[in-house]
C-alpha positions as CSV (number, residue, x, y, z in Angstrom):
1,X,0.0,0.0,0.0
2,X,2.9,2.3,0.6
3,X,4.5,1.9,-2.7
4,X,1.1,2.7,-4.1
5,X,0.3,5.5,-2.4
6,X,4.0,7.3,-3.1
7,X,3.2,6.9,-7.0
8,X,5.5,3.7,-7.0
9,X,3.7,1.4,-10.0
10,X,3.5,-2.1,-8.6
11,X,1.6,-4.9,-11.1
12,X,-0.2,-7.0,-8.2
13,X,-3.4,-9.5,-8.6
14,X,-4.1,-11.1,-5.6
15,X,-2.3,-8.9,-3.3
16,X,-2.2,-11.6,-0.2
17,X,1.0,-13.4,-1.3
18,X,0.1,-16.2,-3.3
19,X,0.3,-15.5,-6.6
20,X,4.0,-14.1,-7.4
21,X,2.5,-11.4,-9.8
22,X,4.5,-8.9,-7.4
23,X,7.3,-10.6,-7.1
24,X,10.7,-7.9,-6.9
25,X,14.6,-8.3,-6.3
26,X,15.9,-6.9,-3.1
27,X,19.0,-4.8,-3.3
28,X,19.8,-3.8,0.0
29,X,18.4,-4.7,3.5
30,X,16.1,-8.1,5.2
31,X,12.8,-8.8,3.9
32,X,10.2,-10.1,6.1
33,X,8.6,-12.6,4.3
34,X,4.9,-13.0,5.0
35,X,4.2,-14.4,1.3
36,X,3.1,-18.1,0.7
37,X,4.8,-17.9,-2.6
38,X,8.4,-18.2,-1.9
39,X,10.0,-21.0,-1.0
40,X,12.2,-21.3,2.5
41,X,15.7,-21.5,0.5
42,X,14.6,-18.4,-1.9
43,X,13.3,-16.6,1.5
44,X,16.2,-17.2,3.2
45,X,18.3,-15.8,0.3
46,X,16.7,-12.6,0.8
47,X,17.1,-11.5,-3.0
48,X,13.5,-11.8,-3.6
49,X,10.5,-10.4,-2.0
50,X,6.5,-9.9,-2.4
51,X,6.1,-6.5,-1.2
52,X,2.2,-6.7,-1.2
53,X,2.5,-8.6,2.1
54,X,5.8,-8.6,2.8
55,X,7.9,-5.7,4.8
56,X,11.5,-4.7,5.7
57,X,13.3,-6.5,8.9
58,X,15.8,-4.4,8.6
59,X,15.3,0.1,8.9
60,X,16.3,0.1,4.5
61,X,15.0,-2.0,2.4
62,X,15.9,-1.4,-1.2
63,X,13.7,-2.7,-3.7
64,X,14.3,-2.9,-7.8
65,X,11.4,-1.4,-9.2
């Protein structure tokens, strides 16, 4: 919702995790995964992330977009 409301264009569908439509790499910090789309290795990677559920473990969280 925060990348939406700041103008940020974000191609979603589902918007609860499932789907992978929203699917970004990370750049820079630790993603929280709350996404039932990613599997444990790619989540524990941290190079990918579903921000429509998903937030920042870390204060900076840089996302490709």
């Amino acid at each position: 919702d925060v990348l939406i409301e700041r103008g940020v264009a974000l191609e979603t569908s589902c918007e609860q995790g499932i789907c992978g439509t929203c699917l970004t790499r990370v750049l820079a910090g630790v993603p929280d995964h709350r996404d039932e789309f990613l599997l444990e290795d790619e989540q524990n990677a941290g190079e990918l992330i579903l921000p429509c559920v998903s937030r920042a473990k870390t204060a900076r969280l840089v996302l490709d977009l």
